[in-house]
C-alpha positions, 0 to 999 in steps of 0.5 A: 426026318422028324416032325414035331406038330403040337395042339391044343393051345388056346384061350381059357380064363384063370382057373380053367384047364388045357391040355397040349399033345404034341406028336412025333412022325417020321423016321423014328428009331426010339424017343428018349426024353421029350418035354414042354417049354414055353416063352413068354412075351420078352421073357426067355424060353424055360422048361415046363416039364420033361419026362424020360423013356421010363416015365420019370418026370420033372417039372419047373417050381412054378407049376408043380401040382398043376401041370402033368406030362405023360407020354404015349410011346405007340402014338409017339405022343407027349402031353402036358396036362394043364390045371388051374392056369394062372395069368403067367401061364400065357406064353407060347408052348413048344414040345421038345424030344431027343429021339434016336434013329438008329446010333444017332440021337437028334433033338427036334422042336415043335413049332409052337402053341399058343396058351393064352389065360386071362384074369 
């Protein structure tokens, strides 16, 4: 069974940065495609940011040149670099992955991390 604990939310002031981890443990084979999303307060749950066992990534229109996710396979570790944080940008942010135990690929969630950014 794998765990998904992410970090590094909180409260910063427009143009400031944040930078999230999120860490995988657990019975873990491989982790394919691992990604942010976030929700914000009566808005529906949107992807940030995904990036694929090779590296490749994609982000959402709104926060292409800001944002940046990278991973760190030996630590089972995704990121997601945060810069010039805009009022919309508050939500609560939740790590994703596809990982793979042995034949069998799964899909885990974390439980969330609050990113709070005031005008």
């Amino acid at each position: 069974q794998v765990q998904l604990v992410e970090s590094g939310g909180g409260l910063v002031q427009a143009g400031e940065s944040l930078r999230l981890s999120c860490a995988a443990s657990g019975t873990i084979f491989s982790i394919n495609a691992m990604g942010w999303y976030r929700q914000a307060p009566g808005k529906q749950r949107e992807l940030v940011a995904v990036i694929t066992s090779g590296g490749g990534r994609n982000y959402a229109d709104s926060v292409k040149d800001r944002f940046t996710i990278s991973r760190d396979n030996a630590k089972n570790t995704v990121y997601l670099q945060m810069n010039s944080l805009k009022p919309e940008d508050t939500a609560v942010y939740y790590c994703n992955a596809a990982i793979k135990q042995w034949y069998t690929e799964y899909e885990y969630w974390g439980q969330g991390t609050q990113v709070t950014v005031s005008s």
